[in-house]
GUTOR-559820 format. One record per residue (C-alpha): x, y, z; residue number from 1. Coordinates in steps of 0.2 Angstrom, whole numbers, plus 5000, padded with zeros to 4 digits. Each point is the difference from the previous one (the first is absolute). Layout:
{atom {X, Y, Z}, NUM},
...
//
This chain:
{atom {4999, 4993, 5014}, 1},
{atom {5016, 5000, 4989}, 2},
{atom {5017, 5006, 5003}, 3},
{atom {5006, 5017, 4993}, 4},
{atom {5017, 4999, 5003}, 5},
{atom {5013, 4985, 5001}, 6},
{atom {5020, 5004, 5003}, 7},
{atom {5015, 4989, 4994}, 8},
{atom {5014, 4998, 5006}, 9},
{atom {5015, 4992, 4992}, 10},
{atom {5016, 5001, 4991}, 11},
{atom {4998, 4992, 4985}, 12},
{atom {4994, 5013, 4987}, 13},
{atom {4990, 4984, 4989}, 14},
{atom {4988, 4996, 5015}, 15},
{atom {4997, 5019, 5005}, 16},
{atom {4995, 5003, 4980}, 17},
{atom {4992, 4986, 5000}, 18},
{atom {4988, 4999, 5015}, 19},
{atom {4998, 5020, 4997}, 20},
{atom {4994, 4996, 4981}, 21},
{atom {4987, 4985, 5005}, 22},
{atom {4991, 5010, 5015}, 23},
{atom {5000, 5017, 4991}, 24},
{atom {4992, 4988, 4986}, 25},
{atom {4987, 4999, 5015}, 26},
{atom {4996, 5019, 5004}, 27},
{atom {5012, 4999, 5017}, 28},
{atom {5010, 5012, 5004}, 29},
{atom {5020, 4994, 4999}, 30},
{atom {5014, 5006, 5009}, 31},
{atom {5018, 4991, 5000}, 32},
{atom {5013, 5003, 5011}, 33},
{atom {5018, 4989, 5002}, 34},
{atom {5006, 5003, 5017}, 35},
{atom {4995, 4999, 5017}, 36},
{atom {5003, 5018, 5003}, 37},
{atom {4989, 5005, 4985}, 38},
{atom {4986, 4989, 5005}, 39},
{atom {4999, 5008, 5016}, 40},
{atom {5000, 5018, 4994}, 41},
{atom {4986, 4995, 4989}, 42},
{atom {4988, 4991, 5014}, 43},
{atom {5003, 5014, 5011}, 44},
{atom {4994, 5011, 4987}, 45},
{atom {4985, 4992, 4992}, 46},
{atom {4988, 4987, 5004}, 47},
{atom {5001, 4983, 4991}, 48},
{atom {4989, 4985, 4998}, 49},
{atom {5015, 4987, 4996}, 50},
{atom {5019, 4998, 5000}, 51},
{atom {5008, 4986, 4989}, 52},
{atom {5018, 5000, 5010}, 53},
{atom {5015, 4989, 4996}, 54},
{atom {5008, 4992, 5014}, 55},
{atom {5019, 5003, 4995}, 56},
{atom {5002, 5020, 4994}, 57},
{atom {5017, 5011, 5001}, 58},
{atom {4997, 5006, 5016}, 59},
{atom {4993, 4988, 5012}, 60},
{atom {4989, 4986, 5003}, 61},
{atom {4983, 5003, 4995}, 62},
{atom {4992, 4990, 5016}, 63},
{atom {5004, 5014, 5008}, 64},
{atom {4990, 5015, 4990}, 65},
{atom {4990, 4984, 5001}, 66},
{atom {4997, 5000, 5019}, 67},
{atom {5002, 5021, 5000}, 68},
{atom {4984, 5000, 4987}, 69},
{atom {4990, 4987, 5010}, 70},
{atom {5000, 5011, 5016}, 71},
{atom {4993, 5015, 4994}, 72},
{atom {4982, 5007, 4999}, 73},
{atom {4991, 4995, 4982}, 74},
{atom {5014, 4992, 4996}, 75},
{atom {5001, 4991, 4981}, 76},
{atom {4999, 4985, 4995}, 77},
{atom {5015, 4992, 4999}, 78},
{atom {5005, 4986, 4985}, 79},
{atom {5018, 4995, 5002}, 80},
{atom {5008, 4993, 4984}, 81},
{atom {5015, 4990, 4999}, 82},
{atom {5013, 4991, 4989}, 83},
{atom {5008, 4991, 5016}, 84},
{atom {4980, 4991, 5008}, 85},
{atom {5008, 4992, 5014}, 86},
{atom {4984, 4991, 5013}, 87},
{atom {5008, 5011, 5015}, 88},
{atom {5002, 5015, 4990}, 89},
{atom {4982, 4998, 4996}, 90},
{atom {4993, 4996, 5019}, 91},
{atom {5011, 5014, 5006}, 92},
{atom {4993, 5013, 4987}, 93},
{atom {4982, 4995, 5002}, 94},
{atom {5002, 5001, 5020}, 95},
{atom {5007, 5019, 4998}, 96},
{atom {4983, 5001, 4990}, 97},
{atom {5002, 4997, 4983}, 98},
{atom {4983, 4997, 4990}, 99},
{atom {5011, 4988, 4986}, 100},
{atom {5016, 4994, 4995}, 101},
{atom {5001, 4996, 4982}, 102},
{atom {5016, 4993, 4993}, 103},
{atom {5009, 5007, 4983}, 104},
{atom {4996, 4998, 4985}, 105},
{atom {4981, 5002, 5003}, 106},
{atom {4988, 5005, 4989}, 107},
{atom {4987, 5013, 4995}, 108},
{atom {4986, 4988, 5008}, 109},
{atom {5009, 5000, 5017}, 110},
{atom {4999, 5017, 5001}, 111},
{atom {4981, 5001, 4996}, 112},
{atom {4994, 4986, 5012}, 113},
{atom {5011, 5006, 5014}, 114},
{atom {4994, 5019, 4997}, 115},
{atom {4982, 4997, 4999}, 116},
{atom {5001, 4987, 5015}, 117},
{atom {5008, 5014, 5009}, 118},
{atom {4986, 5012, 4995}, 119},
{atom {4984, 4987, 5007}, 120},
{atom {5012, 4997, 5016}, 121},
{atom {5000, 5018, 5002}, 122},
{atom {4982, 5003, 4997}, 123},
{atom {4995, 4986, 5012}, 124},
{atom {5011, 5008, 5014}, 125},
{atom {4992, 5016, 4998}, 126},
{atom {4983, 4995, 5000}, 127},
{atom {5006, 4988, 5017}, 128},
{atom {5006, 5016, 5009}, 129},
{atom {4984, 5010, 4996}, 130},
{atom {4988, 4986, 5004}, 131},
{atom {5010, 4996, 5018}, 132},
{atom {4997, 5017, 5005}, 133},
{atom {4980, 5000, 4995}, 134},
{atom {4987, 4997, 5012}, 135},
{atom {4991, 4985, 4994}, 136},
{atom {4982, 4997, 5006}, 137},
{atom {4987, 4988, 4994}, 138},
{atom {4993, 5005, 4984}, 139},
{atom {4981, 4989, 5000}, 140},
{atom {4986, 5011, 4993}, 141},
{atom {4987, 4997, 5013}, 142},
{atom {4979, 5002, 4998}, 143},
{atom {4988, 4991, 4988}, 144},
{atom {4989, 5016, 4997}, 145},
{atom {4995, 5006, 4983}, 146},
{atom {5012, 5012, 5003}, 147},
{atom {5014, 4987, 5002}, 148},
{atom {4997, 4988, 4988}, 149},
{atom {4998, 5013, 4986}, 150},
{atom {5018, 5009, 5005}, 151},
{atom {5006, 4980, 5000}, 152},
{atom {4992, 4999, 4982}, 153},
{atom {5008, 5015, 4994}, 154},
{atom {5019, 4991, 5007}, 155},
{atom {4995, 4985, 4991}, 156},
{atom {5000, 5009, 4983}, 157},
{atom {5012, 5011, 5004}, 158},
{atom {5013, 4991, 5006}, 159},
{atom {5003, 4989, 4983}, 160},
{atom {5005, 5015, 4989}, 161},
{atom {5013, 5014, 5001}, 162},
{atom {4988, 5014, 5003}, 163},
{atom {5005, 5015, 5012}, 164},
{atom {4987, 5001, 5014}, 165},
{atom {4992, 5014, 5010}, 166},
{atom {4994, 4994, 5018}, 167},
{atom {4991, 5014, 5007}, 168},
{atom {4992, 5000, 5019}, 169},
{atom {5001, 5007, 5019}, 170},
{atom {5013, 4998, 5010}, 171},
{atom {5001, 4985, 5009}, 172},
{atom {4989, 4987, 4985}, 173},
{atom {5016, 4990, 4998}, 174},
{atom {5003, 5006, 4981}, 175},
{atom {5017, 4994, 5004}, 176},
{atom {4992, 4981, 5001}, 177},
{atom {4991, 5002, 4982}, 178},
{atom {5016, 5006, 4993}, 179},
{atom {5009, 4985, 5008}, 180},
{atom {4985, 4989, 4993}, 181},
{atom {5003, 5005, 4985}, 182},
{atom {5019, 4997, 4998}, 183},
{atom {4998, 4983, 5007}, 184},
{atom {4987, 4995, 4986}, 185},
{atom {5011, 5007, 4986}, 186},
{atom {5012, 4993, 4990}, 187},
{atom {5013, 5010, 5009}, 188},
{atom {4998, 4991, 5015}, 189},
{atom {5017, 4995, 5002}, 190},
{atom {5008, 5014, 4996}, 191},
{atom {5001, 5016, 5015}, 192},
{atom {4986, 5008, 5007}, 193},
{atom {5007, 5016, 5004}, 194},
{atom {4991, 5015, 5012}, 195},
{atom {5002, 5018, 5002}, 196},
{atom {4990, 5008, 5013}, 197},
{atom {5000, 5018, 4992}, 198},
{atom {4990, 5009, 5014}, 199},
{atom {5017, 4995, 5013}, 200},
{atom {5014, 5004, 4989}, 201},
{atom {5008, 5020, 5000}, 202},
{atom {4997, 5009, 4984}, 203},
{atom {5019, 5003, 5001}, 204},
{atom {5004, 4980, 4998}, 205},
{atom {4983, 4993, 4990}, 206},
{atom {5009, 5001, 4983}, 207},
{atom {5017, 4991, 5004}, 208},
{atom {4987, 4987, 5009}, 209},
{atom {4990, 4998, 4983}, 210},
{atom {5015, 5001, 4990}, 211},
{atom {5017, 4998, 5008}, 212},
{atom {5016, 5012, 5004}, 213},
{atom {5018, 4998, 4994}, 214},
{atom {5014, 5003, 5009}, 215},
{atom {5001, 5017, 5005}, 216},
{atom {4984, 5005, 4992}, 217},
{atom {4996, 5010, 5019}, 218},
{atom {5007, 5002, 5016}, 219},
{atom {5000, 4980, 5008}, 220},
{atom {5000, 4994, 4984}, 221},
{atom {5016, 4990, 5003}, 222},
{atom {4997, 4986, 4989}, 223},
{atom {4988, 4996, 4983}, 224},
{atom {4983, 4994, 5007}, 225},
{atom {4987, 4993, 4990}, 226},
{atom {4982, 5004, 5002}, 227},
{atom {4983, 4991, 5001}, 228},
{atom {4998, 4999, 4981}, 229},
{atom {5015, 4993, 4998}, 230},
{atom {4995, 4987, 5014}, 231},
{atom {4985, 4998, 4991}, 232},
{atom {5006, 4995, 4985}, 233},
{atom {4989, 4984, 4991}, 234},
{atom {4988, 5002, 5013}, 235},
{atom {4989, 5012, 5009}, 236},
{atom {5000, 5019, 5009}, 237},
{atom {4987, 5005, 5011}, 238},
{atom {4999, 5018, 5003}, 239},
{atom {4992, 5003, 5015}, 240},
{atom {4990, 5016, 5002}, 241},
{atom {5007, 5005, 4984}, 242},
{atom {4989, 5020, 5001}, 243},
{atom {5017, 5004, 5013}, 244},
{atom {5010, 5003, 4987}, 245},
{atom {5006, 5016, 4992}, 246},
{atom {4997, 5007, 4983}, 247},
{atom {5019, 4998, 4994}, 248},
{atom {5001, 4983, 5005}, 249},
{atom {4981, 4997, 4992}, 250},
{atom {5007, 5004, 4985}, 251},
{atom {5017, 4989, 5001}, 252},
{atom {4987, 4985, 5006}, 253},
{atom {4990, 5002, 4985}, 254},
{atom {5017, 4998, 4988}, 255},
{atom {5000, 4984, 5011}, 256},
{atom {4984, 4994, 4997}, 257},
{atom {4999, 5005, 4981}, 258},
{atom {5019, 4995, 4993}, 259},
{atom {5005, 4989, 5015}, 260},
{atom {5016, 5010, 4999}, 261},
{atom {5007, 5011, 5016}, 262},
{atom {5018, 5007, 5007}, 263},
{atom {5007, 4998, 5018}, 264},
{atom {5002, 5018, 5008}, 265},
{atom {5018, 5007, 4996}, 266},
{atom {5002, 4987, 4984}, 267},
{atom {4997, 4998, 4983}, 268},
{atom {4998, 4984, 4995}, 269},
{atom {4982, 4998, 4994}, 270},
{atom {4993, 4983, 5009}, 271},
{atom {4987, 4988, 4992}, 272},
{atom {4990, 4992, 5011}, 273},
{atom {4984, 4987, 4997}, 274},
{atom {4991, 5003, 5017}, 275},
{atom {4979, 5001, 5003}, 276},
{atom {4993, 5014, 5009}, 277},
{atom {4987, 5002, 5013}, 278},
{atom {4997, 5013, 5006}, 279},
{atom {4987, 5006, 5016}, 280},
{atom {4993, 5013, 5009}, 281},
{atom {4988, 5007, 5013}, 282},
{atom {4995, 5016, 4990}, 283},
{atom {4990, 5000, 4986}, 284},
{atom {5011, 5006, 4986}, 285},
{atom {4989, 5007, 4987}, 286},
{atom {4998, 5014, 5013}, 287},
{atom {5019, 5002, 5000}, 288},
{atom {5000, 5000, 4983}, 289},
{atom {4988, 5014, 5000}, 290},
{atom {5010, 5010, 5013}, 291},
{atom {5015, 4998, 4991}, 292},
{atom {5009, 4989, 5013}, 293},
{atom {5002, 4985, 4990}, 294},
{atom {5004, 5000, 4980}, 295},
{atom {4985, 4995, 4990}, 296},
{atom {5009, 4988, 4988}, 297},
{atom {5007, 4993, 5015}, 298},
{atom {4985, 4995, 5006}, 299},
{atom {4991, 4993, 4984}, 300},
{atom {5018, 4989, 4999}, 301},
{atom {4998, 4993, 5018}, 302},
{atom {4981, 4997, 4997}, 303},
{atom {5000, 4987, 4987}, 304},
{atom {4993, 4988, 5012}, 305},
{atom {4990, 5010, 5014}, 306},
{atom {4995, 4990, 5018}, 307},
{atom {4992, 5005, 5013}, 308},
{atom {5000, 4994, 5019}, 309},
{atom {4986, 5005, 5009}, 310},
{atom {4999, 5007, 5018}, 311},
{atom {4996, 4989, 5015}, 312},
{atom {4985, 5006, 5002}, 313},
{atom {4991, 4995, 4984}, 314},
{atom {5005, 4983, 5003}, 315},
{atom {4996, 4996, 5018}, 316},
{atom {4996, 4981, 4997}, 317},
{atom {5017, 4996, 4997}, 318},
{atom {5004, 5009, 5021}, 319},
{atom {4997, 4980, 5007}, 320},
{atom {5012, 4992, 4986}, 321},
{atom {5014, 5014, 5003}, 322},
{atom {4999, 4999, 5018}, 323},
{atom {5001, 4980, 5000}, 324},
{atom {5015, 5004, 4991}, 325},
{atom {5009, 5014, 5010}, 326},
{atom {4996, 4993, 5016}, 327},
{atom {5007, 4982, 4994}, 328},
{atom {5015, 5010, 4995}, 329},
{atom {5004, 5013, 5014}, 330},
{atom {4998, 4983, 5011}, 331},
{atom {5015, 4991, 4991}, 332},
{atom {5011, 5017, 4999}, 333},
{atom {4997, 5004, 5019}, 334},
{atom {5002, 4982, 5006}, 335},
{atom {4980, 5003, 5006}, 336},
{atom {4987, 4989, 4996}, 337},
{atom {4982, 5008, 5004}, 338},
{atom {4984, 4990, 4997}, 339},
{atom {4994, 5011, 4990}, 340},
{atom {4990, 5017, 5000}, 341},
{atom {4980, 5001, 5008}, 342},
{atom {4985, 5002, 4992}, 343},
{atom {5000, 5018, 5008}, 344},
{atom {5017, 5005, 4994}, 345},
{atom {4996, 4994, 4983}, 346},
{atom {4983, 5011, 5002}, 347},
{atom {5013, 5014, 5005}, 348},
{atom {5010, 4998, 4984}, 349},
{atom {4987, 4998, 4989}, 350},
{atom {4993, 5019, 5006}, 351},
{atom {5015, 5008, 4998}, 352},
{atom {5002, 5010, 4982}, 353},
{atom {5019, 4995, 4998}, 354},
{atom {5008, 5016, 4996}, 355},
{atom {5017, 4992, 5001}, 356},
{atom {4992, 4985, 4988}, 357},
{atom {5008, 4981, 5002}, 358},
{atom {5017, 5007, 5008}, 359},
{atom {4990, 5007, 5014}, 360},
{atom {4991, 4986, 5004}, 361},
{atom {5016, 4990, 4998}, 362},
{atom {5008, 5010, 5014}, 363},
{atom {4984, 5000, 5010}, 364},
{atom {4999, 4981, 4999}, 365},
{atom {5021, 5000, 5004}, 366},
{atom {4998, 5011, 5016}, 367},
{atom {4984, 4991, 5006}, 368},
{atom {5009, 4983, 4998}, 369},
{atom {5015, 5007, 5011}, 370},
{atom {4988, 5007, 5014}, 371},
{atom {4988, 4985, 5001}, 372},
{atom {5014, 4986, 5001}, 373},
{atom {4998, 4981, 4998}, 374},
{atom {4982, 4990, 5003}, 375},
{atom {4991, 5013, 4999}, 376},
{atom {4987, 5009, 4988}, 377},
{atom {5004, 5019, 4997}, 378},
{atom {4987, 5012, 5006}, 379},
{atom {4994, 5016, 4993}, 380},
{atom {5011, 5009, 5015}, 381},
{atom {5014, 4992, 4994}, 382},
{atom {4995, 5008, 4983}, 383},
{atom {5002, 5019, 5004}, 384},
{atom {4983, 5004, 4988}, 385},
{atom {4988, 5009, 5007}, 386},
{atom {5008, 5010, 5013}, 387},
{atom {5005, 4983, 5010}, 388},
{atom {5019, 4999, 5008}, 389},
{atom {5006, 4981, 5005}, 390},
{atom {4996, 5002, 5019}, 391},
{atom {4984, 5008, 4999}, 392},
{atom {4984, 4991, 5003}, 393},
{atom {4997, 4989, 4988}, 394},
{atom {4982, 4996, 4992}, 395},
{atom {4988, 4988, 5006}, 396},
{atom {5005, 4981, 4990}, 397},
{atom {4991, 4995, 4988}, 398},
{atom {4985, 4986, 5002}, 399},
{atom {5008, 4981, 5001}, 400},
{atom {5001, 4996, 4980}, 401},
{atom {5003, 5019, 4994}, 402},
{atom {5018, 4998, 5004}, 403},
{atom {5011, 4997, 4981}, 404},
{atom {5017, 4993, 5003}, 405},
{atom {5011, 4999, 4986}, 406},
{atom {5009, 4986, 5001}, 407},
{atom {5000, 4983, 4989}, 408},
{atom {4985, 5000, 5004}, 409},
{atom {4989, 5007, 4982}, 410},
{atom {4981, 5005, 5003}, 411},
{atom {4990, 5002, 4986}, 412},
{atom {4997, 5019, 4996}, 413},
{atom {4981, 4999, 5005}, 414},
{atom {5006, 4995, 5016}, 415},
{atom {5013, 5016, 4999}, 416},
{atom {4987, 5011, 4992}, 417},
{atom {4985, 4995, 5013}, 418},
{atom {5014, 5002, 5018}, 419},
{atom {5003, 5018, 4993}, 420},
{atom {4983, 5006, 4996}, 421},
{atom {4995, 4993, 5018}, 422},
{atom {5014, 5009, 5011}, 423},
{atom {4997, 5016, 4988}, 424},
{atom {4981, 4999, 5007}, 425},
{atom {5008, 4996, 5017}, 426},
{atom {5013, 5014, 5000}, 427},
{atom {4987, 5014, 4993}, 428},
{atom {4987, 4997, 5014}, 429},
{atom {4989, 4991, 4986}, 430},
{atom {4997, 5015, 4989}, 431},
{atom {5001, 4992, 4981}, 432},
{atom {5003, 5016, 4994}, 433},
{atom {5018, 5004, 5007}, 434},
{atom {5005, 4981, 5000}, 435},
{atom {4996, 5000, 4981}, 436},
{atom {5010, 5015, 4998}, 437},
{atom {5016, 4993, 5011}, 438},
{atom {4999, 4986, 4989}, 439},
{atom {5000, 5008, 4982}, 440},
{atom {4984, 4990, 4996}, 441},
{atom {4984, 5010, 4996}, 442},
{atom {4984, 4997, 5013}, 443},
{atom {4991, 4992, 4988}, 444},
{atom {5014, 4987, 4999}, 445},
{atom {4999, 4999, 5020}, 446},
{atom {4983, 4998, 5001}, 447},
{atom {4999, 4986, 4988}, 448},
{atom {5014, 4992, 5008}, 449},
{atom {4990, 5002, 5016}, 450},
{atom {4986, 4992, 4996}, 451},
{atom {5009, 4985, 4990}, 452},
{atom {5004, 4997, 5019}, 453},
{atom {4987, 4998, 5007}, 454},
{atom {4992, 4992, 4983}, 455},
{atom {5014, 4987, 5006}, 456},
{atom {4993, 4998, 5020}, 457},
{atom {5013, 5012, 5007}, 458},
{atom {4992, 5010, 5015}, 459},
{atom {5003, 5018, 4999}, 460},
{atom {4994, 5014, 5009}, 461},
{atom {4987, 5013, 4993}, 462},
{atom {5008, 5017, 4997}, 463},
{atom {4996, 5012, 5014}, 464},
{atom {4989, 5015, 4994}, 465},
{atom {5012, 5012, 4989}, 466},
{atom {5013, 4988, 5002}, 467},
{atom {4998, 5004, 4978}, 468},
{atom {5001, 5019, 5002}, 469},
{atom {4982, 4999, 4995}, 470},
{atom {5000, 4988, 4986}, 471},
{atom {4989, 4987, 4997}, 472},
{atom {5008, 4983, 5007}, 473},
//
């Protein structure tokens, strides 16, 4: 973001007019001072970007404001300008912290390049500090369902333009990871990718979050902070579970999104900004729109570009691919490294209905990696479904050739397909009715699969009578 305001200090009238003329010329706001004590008053008063400072001034040495200014909290950029350029005087000022030393007579290009290269160092620093405190996770969209590849689709034409998304989809989908897809495929891509989990911050703070403070703009506001647009600036904003917000700040969000243009809290400096915005949430906001807990002109200006993630459960075939995945990667984060997960655990995942979606099964896999421990496969037990706690009995294993490691090793997804359908007929006592159900597949799907099988010379058993519930086998 640009500077606001820039100081200078020195004692010769001509540079003060001067520098104040050529950075007023460029919408800053100028203050000029020609002592030590005067500059003082005036950083202790307000907030600055920048101080120009001579060295030699009528009462003192300006290394010393020099290293006074480098020690404080948000402290200004500091550009010392001499008529005397000595190499230690330089060394020594740029050790007390100095940003530049430029030597008298300069000229109104020195100024410029050394403001704006003091404005992209500033940028970069701030987006640093806010990405070393994020949690950082891997970020692969996972699965090859229709589901999947249609969301991917949508990324792909997306992601080339500048158009405001809506991701909308239960908790725990990963919309965070489309959002993250999407920014990386843009042309933004190397510019900041800034979060704001709206659900986890106090109403209280969320504004000066999106927006910034200044200086005494609340109590703790001891210093000018700048917020996640400001961050965000020439690149992207997601706004996670964006229905969280109030009404007021809805309405200041929309000024964002339609004019690019916003205030910090306590200031009034209007801020430009050029910053994409995706937004998602769990609810479904035409609801909220129609019970007045979201703006409507809101909604239709985050909804230019609408997505949707479906749940877990309407794409179980991705449940082996996801697993693979979170088992590979629990394993390198725990120091663990499991052979894999049985055919009857993968039966087990695939009956569950996955309320708590891919983040549930991620934290399933993650504990079930930490109980079973190296060279060995994880068991249903080890699973916690089904009323099962790590200790209790487990089930009987599998036939020799039903077990599915996921290792290097790849199978072919009718070998996959096949080891699933045949512990589901296992696990259910042979009724095709309830292993077609725990499966998601239809029984006419299993009975067709069953008798490609034995089409194929695989010996399987007869179902016992009513092992259908009635229906015809």
């Amino acid at each position: 973001m640009p500077f606001e305001k820039i100081l200078v200090l020195d004692d010769e009238p001509i540079v003060c007019r001067t520098l104040q003329s050529q950075l007023r010329r460029k919408r800053y706001n100028v203050a000029a001072v020609a002592s030590i004590a005067e500059a003082e008053r005036v950083l202790a008063a307000d907030h600055f970007d920048m101080l120009f400072m001579d060295l030699r001034l009528p009462d003192g040495d300006g290394t010393q404001l020099l290293e006074r200014v480098a020690k404080q909290p948000d402290a200004p950029f500091v550009v010392v300008m001499t008529g005397y350029a000595t190499v230690e005087s330089a060394v020594n000022c740029m050790r007390l912290g100095a940003f530049d030393y430029i030597i008298k007579p300069f000229s109104n290009s020195q100024i410029e390049i050394t403001i704006r290269k003091a404005e992209q160092y500033h940028h970069i620093l701030n987006v640093a500090r806010f990405f070393a405190k994020e949690d950082l996770n891997d970020t692969e969209i996972i699965g090859e369902s229709p589901a999947v590849r249609k969301v991917r689709e949508l990324i792909e034409r997306v992601a080339r333009t500048h158009a405001t998304v809506l991701i909308q989809g239960e908790s725990g989908t990963g919309k965070e990871l489309i959002a993250n897809e999407i920014h990386k495929l843009s042309p933004r891509s190397g510019a900041p990718f800034i979060r704001v989990n709206c659900a986890a911050i106090s109403e209280t703070l969320i504004e000066s979050e999106f927006f910034g403070h200044e200086k005494g703009a609340f109590t703790g506001a001891t210093a000018r902070r700048e917020g996640r647009f400001e961050l965000a600036d020439g690149g992207t904003i997601l706004l996670d579970e964006i229905s969280e917000i109030s009404l007021p700040l809805q309405a200041k969000l929309l000024r964002v999104l339609q004019e690019n243009q916003f205030e910090r809290v306590g200031g009034n400096s209007t801020l430009q900004v050029d910053v994409r915005v995706i937004a998602t949430t769990n609810r479904k906001l035409v609801k909220s729109v129609e019970k007045g807990e979201f703006r409507e002109d809101l909604y239709y200006r985050l909804n230019v570009f609408p997505i949707h993630n479906p749940p877990l459960r309407e794409r179980k075939e991705d449940i082996p691919g996801l697993a693979r995945a979170f088992v590979e990667r629990a394993g390198r984060k725990h120091g663990v490294k499991v052979r894999g997960l049985s055919n009857a655990s993968m039966a087990s995942l695939l009956r569950h209905d996955w309320p708590g979606n891919v983040r549930e099964l991620q934290n399933m896999i993650e504990r079930a990696v930490i109980l079973t421990g190296s060279d060995a496969l994880i068991e249903p037990p080890s699973l916690g479904l089904g009323g099962q706690e790590h200790g209790e009995e487990a089930a009987p294993h599998a036939p020799q050739g039903s077990q599915m490691i996921l290792s290097d090793e790849i199978l072919p997804m009718e070998e996959v397909e096949k080891s699933c359908i045949l512990n589901a007929l296992r696990v259910c006592g042979g009724n095709r009715t309830h292993a077609a159900k725990a499966l998601g597949i239809s029984l006419r799907t299993m009975r067709n699969k069953i008798k490609a099988y034995r089409e194929s010379g695989m010996d399987l058993p007869e179902p016992a009578a009513g092992a259908d519930d009635g229906e015809e086998a």
